[in-house]
C-alpha positions as CSV (number, residue, x, y, z in Angstrom):
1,X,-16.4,40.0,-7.7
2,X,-17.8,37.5,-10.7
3,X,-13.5,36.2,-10.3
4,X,-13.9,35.5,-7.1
5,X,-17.2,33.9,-7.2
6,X,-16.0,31.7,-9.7
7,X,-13.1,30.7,-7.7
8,X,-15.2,29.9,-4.8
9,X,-17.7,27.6,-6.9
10,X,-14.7,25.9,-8.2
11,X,-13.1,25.6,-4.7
12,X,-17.1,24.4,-3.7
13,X,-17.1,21.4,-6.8
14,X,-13.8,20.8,-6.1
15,X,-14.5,20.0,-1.7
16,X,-17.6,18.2,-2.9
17,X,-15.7,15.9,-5.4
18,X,-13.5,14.9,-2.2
19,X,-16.4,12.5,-0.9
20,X,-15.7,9.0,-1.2
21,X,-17.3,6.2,1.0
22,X,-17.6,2.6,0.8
23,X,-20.9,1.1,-1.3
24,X,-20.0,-2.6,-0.5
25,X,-17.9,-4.7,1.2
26,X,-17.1,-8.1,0.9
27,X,-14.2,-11.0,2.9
28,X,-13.1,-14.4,3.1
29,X,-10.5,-15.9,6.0
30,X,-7.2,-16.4,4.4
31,X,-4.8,-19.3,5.3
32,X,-3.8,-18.3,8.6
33,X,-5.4,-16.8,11.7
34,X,-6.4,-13.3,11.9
35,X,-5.8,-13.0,8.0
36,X,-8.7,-12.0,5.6
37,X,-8.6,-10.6,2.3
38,X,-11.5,-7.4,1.9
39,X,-13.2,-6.4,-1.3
40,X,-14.3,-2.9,-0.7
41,X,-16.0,-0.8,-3.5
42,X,-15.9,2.9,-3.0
43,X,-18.0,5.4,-4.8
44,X,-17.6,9.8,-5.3
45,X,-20.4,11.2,-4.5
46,X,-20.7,14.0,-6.4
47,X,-19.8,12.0,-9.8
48,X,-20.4,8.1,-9.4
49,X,-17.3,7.3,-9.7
50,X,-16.1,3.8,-8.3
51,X,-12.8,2.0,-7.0
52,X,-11.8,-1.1,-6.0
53,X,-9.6,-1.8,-2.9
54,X,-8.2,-5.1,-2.3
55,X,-6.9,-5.4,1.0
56,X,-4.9,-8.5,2.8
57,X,-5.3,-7.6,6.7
58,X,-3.8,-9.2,9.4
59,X,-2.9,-9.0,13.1
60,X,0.7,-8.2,13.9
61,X,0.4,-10.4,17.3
62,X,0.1,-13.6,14.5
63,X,1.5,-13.1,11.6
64,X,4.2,-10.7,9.7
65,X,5.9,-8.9,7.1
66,X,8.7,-9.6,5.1
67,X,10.6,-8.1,2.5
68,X,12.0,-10.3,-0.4
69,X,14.4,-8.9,-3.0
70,X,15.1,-10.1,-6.2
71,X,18.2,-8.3,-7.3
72,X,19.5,-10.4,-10.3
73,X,17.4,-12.6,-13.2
74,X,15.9,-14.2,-13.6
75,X,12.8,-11.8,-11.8
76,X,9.8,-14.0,-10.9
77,X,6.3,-12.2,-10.9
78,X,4.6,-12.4,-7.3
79,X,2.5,-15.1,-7.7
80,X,5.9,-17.6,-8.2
81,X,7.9,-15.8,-5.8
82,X,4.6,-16.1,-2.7
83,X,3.9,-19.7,-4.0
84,X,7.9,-20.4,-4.0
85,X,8.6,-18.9,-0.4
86,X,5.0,-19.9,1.5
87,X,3.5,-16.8,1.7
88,X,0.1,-15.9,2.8
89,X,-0.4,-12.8,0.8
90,X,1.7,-10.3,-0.7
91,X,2.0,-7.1,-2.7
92,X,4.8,-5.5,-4.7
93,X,7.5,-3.2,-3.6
94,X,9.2,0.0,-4.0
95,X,11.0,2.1,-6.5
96,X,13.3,1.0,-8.5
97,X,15.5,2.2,-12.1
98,X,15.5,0.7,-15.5
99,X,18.2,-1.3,-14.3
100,X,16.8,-2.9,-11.8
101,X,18.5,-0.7,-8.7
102,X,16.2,-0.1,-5.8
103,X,15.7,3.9,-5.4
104,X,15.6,4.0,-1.6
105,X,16.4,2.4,1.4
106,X,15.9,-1.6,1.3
107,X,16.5,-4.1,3.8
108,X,15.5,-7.7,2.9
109,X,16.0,-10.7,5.5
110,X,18.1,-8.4,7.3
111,X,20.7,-7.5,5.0
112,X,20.8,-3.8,4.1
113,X,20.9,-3.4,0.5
114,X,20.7,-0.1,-0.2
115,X,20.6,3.5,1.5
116,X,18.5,5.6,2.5
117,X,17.8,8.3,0.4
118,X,16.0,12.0,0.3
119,X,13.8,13.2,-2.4
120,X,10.4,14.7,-2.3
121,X,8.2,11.6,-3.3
122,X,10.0,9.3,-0.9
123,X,8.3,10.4,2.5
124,X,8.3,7.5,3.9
125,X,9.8,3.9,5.1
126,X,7.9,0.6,5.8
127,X,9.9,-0.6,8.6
128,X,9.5,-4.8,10.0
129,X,10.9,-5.9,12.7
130,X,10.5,-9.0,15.1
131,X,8.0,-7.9,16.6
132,X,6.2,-5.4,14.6
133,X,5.5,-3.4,11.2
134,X,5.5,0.7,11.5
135,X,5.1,3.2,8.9
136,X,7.5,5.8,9.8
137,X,7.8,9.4,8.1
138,X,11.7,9.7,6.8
139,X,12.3,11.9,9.6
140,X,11.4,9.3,12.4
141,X,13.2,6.9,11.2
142,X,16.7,5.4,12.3
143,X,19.6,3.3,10.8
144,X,20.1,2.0,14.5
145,X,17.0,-0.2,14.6
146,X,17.2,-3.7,14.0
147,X,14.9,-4.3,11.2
148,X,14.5,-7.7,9.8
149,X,12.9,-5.8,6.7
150,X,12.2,-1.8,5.5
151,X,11.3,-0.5,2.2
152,X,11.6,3.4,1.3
153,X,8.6,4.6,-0.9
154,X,5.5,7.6,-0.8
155,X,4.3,9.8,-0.7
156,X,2.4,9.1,2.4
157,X,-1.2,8.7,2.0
158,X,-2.8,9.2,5.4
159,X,-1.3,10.1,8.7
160,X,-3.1,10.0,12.1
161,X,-5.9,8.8,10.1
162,X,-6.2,12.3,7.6
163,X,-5.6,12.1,4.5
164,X,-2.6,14.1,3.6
165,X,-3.2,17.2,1.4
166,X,-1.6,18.3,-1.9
167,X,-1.0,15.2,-3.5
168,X,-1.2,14.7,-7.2
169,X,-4.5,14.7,-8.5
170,X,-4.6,14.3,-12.5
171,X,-3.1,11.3,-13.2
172,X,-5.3,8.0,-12.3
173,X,-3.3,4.9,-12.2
174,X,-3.4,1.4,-10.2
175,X,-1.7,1.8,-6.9
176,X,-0.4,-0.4,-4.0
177,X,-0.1,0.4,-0.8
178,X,0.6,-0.4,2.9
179,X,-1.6,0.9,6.3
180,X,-1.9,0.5,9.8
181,X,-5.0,0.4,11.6
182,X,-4.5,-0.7,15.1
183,X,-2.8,-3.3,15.5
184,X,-3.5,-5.1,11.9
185,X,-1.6,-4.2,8.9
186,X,-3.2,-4.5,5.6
187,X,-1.6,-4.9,2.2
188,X,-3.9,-3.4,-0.4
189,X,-4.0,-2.9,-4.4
190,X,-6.3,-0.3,-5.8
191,X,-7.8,0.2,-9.6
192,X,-7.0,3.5,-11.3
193,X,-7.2,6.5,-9.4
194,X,-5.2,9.4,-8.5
195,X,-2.9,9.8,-5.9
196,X,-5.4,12.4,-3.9
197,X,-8.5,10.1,-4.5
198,X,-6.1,7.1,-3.2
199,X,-5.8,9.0,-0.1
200,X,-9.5,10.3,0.2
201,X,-10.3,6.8,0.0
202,X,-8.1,5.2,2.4
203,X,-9.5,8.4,5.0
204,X,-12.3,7.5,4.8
205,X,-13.9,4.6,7.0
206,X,-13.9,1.3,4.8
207,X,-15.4,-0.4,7.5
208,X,-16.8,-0.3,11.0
209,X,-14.0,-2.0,12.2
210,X,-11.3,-1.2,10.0
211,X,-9.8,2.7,10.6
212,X,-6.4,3.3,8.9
213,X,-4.5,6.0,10.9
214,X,-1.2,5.8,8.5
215,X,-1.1,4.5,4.6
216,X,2.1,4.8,2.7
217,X,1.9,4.6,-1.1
218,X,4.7,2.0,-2.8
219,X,5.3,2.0,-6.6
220,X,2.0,1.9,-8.5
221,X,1.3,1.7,-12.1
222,X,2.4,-1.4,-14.4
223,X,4.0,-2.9,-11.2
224,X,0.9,-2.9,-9.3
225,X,0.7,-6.4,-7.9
226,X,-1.8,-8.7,-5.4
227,X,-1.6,-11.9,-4.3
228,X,-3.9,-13.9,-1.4
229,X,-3.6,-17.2,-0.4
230,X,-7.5,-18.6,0.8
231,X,-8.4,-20.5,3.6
232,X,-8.6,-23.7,1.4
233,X,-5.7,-23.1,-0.8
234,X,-6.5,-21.4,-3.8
235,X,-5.1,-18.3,-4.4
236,X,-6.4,-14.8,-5.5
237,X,-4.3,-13.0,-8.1
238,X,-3.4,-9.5,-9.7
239,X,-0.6,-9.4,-11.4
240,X,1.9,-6.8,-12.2
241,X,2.5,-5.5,-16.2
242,X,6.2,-6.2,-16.0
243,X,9.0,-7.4,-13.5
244,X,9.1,-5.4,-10.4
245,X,12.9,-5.8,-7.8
246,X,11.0,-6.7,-4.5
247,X,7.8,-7.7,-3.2
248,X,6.4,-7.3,0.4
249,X,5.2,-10.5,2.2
250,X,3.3,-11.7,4.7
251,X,4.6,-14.6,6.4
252,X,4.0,-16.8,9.5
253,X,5.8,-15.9,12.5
């Protein structure tokens, strides 16, 4: 009996812990309509701990993603490449080796580069097209689409705006990710947290307006990477420990 009452206090501390919401929340318009960059600080309830979320949103009907590969040196870092190919705001990509090859599928500019694969932490596929951006579970996804742009990365944070369950939940880290919330799209970086607390986060409603119903993680770590372009030309800027292969874009249509 004191066993299992000590598993069910842990199991009670550990639910509690699981509480994030936002504490503030700032914006600024970015360089293009419907684009705004969001500053969101999120606090744990039960401890105090706090994370920043930097997000780039946008509407899909006026603006859109692109994917732009850098397969060979030499490897710019994001802020060159975005200031270099007139992006509005970008993040960087997926997985990659030590030399340089993208683990995953990856499309850039329409050109498929490399295949799709299956492993356990890729889950997922950011998918462009013409017309739109989707975040697609592995399984949902198809090689017959016409994609101008798709990136294969996870695990996937949220899906139908829950956060997904049993991710890893030691290891803090900065992360980047991608999300869909309606019809906007937001690019977002976040300071160190764990993969579970990225996801409890990203749940949970960062604004009135702003509900994410899917959120795919892409690599994290030293290559976390955040770039905004403002509504009077300056830029806002994180930028990544080493070189990263790819970076995901957003770009007038």
């Amino acid at each position: 009996m004191r066993k299992l009452s000590a598993a069910l206090l842990l199991f009670g501390l550990a639910a509690a812990r699981a509480e994030w919401a936002t504490v503030s929340s700032q914006w600024e318009p970015g360089s293009a309509k419907s684009l705004e960059h969001r500053y969101i600080v999120a606090e744990e309830s039960a401890t105090g701990e706090r994370a920043s979320v930097e997000v780039a949103l946008f509407s899909m009907k006026s603006l859109k993603l692109r994917m732009i590969d850098q397969p060979s040196e030499p490897r710019l870092d994001l802020a060159e490449v975005m200031q270099r190919e007139k992006c509005l705001a970008g993040v960087n990509g997926g997985y990659f080796t030590p030399e340089y090859d993208p683990i995953g599928l990856l499309i850039a500019d329409g050109k498929a580069i490399a295949p799709l694969q299956r492993a356990r932490l890729l889950t997922g596929v950011l998918a462009m097209s013409a017309r739109d951006v989707q975040v697609l579970r592995v399984a949902e996804f198809s090689s017959k689409a016409k994609l101008t742009g798709a990136i294969e990365c996870g695990p996937f944070l949220v899906d139908h705006g829950q956060r997904v369950n049993g991710l890893e939940d030691s290891r803090a880290a900065r992360r980047t990710f991608v999300a869909l919330a309606g019809d906007r799209v937001a690019l977002g970086f976040c300071s160190d947290v764990t993969l579970a607390d990225l996801a409890r986060i990203l749940a949970a409603p960062l604004a009135n307006d702003f509900k994410i119903q899917r959120a795919l993680n892409l690599d994290g770590g030293s290559s976390s990477a955040f770039w905004f372009k403002r509504r009077e030309g300056s830029v806002f800027s994180i930028s990544e420990q080493k070189p990263v292969r790819d970076f995901v874009a957003v770009v007038a249509r």
